[in-house]
C-alpha positions as CSV (number, residue, x, y, z in Angstrom):
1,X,-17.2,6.2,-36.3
2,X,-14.3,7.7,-34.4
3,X,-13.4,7.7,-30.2
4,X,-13.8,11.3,-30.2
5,X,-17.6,12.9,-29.5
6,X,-18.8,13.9,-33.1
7,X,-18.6,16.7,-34.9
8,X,-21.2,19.4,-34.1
9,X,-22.2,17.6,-30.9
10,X,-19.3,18.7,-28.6
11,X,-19.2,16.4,-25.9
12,X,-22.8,15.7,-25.4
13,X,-23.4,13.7,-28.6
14,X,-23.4,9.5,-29.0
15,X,-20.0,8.7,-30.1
16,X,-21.6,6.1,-32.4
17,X,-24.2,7.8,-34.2
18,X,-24.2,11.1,-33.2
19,X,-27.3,11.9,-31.4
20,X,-27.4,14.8,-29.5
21,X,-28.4,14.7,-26.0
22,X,-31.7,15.8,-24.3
23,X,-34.2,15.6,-22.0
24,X,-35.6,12.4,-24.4
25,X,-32.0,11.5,-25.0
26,X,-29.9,10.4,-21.9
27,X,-26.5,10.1,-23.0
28,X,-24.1,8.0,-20.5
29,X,-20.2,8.0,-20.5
30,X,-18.0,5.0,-21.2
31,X,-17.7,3.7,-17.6
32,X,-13.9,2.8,-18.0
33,X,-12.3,5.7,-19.6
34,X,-14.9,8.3,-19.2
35,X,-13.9,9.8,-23.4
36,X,-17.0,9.2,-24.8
37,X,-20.7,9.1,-24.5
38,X,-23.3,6.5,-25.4
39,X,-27.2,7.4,-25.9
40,X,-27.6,3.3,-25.4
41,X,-26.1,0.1,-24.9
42,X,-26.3,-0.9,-28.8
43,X,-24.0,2.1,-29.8
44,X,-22.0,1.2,-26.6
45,X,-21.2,-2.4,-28.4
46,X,-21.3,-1.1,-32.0
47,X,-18.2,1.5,-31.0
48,X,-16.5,-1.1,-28.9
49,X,-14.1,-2.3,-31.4
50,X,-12.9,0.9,-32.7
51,X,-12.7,2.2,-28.6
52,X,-11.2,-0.7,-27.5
53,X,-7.4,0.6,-28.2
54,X,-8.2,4.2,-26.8
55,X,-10.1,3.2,-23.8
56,X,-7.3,1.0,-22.8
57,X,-4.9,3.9,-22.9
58,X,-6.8,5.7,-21.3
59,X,-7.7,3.4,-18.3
60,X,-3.5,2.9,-18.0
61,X,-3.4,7.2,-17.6
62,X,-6.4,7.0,-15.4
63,X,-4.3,4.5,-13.1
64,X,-1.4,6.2,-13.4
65,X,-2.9,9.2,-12.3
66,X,-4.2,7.6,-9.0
67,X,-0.8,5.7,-8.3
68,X,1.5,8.6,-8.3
69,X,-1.2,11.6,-6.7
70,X,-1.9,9.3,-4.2
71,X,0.0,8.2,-0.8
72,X,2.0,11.2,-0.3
73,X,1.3,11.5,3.2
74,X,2.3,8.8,5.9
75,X,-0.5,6.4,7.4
76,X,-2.1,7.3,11.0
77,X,0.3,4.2,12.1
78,X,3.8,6.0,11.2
79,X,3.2,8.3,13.4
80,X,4.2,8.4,17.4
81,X,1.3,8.5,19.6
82,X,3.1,10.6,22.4
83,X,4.5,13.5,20.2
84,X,2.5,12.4,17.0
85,X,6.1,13.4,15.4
86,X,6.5,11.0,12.1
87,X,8.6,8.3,13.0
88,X,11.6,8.1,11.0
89,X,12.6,5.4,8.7
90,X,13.1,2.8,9.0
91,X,10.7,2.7,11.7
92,X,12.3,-0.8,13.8
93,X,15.2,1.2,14.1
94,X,13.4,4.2,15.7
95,X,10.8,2.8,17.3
96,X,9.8,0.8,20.1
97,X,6.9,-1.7,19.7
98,X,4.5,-2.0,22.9
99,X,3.0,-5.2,22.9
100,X,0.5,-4.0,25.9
101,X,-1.3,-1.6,23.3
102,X,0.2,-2.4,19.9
103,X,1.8,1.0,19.3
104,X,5.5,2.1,18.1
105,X,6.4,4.8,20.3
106,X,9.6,7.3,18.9
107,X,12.5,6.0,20.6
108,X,12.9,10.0,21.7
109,X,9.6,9.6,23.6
110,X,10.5,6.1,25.1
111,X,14.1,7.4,26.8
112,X,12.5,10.6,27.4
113,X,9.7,8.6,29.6
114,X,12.5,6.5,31.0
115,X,14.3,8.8,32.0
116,X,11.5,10.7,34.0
117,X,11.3,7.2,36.1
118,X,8.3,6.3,33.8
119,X,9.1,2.6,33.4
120,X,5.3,1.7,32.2
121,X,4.3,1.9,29.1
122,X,4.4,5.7,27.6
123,X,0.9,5.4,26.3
124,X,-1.3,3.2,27.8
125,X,0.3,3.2,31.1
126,X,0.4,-1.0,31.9
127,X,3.0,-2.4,33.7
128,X,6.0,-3.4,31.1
129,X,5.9,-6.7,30.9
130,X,8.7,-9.2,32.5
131,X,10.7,-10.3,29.5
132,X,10.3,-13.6,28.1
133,X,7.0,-13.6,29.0
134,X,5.5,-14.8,26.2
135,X,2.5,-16.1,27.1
136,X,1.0,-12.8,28.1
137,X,1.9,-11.0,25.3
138,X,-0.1,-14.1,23.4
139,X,-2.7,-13.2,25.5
140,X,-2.8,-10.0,24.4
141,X,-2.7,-10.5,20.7
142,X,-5.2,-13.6,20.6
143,X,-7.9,-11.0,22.8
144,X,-7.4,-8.3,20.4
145,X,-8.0,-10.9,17.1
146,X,-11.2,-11.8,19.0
147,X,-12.1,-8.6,18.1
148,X,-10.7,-8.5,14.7
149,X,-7.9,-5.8,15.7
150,X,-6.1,-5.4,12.3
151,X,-2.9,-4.7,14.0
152,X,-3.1,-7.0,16.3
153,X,-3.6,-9.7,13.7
154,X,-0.7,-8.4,11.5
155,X,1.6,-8.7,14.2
156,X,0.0,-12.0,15.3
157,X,1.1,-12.7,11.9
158,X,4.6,-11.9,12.3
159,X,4.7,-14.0,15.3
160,X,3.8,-17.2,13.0
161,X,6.2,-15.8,10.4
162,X,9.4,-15.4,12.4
163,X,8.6,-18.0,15.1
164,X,8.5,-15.6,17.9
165,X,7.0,-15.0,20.9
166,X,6.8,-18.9,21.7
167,X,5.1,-19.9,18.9
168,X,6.6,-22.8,16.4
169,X,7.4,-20.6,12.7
170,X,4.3,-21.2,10.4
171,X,4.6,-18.9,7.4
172,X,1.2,-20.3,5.6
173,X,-0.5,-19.4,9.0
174,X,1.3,-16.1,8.9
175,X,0.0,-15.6,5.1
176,X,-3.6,-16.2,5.8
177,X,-3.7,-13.6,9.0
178,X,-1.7,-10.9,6.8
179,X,-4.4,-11.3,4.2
180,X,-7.0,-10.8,6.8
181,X,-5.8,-7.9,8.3
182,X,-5.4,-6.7,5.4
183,X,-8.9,-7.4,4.6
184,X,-9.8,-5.3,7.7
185,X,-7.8,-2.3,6.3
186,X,-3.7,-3.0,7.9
187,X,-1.9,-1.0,5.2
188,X,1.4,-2.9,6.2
189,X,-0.5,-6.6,6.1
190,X,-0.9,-5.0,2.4
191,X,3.2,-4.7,2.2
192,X,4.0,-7.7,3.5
193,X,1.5,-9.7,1.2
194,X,3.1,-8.3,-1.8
195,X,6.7,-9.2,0.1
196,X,5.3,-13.1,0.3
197,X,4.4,-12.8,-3.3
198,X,8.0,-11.9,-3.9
199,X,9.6,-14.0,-1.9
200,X,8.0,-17.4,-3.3
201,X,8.1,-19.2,0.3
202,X,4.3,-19.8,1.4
203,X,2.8,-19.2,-2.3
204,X,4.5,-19.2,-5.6
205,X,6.7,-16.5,-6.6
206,X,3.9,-14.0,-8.4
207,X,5.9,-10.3,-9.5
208,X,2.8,-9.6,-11.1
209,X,0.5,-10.2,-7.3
210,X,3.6,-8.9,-5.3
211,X,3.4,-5.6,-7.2
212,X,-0.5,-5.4,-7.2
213,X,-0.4,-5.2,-3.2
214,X,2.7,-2.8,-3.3
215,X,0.5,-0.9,-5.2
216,X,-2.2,-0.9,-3.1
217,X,0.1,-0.3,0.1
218,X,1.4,3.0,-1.4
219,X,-1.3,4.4,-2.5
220,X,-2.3,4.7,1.2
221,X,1.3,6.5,1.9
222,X,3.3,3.2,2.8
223,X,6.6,4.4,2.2
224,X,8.6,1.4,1.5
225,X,6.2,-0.4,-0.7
226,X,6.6,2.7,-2.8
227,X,10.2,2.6,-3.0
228,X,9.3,-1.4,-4.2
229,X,7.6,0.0,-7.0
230,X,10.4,2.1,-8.0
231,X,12.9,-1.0,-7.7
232,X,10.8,-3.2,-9.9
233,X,10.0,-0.3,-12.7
234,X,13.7,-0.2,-12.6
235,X,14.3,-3.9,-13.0
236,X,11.6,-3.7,-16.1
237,X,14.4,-1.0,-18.0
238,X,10.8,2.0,-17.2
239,X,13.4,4.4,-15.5
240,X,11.0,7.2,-15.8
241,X,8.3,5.5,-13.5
242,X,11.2,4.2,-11.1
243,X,12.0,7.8,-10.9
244,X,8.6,9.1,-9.7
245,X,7.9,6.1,-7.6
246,X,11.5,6.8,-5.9
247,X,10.9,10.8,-5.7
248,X,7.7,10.4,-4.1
249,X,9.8,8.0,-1.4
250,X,12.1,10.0,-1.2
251,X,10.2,13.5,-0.1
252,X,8.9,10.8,2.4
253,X,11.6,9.8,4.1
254,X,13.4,7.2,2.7
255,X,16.9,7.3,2.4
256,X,17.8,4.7,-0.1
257,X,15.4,6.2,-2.4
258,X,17.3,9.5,-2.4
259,X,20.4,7.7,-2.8
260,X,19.0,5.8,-5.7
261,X,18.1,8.8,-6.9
262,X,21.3,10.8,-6.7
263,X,23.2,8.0,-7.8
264,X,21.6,7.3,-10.9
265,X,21.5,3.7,-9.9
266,X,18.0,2.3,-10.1
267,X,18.2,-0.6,-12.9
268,X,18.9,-3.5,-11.8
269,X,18.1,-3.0,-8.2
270,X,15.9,-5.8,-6.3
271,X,12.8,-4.9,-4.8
272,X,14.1,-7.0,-1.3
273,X,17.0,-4.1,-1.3
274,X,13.8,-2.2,0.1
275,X,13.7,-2.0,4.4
276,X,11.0,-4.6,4.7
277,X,8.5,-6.0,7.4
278,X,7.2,-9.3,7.0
């Protein structure tokens, strides 16, 4: 028995036994690596111990292939919602965050508004809010989780985490809305789940969880979380993958990926040396 289709069958022949397939003979792939074919589930098992190696390889390229086609392009979020320009990074710096709507307007657009005597918000048009008001802004958040708002939830979250907006610092509270938003699809509750993981201080340090939501983050185009991945490839002595991970960044955006990258500096590097959001 070999991994590879037998001889004279091409690829539609039972990797096991080599029957040929047919209108009789229904031959179905390997579900994990997709190499080989199966005209039943007894083959399937018989060939599973001489697969096993080459499946597992190829499940690893498989994966590989995802992680670095994928997340090339910024999320819907990154993006200002007055000249839909991307905003650059790291996006605290040029942003600002309306709490009225939940959206990060380009600081261009905010002192372009401002200066056209706009002093309401640039999007949704409510009344800024007077500072220190916390309890609206609460308000606002705590409606908009009523209605499972993803963003509203992460930043709810961020509240608890930092102890802002009145409310006493909670980061257990913060973990379990960051895992429900990203639940509901928050690409950056995704990032800062894999931060907590790395961090050790509501749940035990966990490289291996941290890097599992990382991954999950950049493959929908979160830019930082890729540049993670690089930093911890590097840390592991892979330089190769740390090189993708911090081109991909890089073409994105991110500076300290490009300066990794000229530099030659990656090993050794700590993932937190990535511009973070909890």
């Amino acid at each position: 028995m070999s991994c590879a289709p037998c001889e004279g069958g091409g690829d539609e022949a039972c990797a096991t036994c080599g029957k040929l397939g047919s209108d009789a003979v229904k031959l179905k792939n390997c579900n994990a690596c997709r190499l080989v074919k199966y005209c039943g589930v007894d083959c399937q098992r018989a060939h599973r111990k001489l697969h096993r190696k080459a499946c597992k390889q190829r499940m690893a390229e498989l994966k590989d292939e995802q992680l670095y086609s994928q997340g090339h392009e910024r999320p819907e979020g990154d993006f200002c919602p007055i000249c839909t320009l991307p905003i650059p990074l790291p996006m605290e710096k040029h942003s600002v965050f309306m709490t009225c709507c939940l959206k990060q307007i380009c600081r261009g657009c905010h002192v372009a508004a401002l200066k056209r005597g706009m002093f309401d918000c640039a999007f949704c048009r409510t009344p800024t809010p007077i500072a220190g008001n916390d309890a609206d802004v609460l308000t606002t958040f705590q409606t908009r989780v009523a209605k499972k708002d993803p963003q509203a939830i992460l930043y709810l979250g961020r509240a608890y985490y930092h102890g802002t907006f009145g409310l006493q610092k909670d980061t257990r509270r913060a973990f379990q809305l960051y895992t429900e938003a990203a639940e509901l699809g928050s690409v950056d509750a995704l990032f800062s789940l894999g931060n907590a993981y790395e961090d050790g201080v509501v749940v035990g340090q966990d490289m291996a969880k941290a890097a599992e939501f990382w991954t999950k983050a950049a493959m929908q185009g979160h830019v930082p979380a890729r540049a993670n991945l690089g930093w911890l490839e590097g840390q592991k002595g892979n330089h190769d993958r740390a090189a993708r991970h911090f081109l991909i960044s890089a073409k994105m955006g991110h500076k300290r990926s490009l300066e990794t990258i000229k530099n030659c500096s990656w090993q050794g590097l700590q993932p937190k040396s990535s511009t973070r959001r909890h």
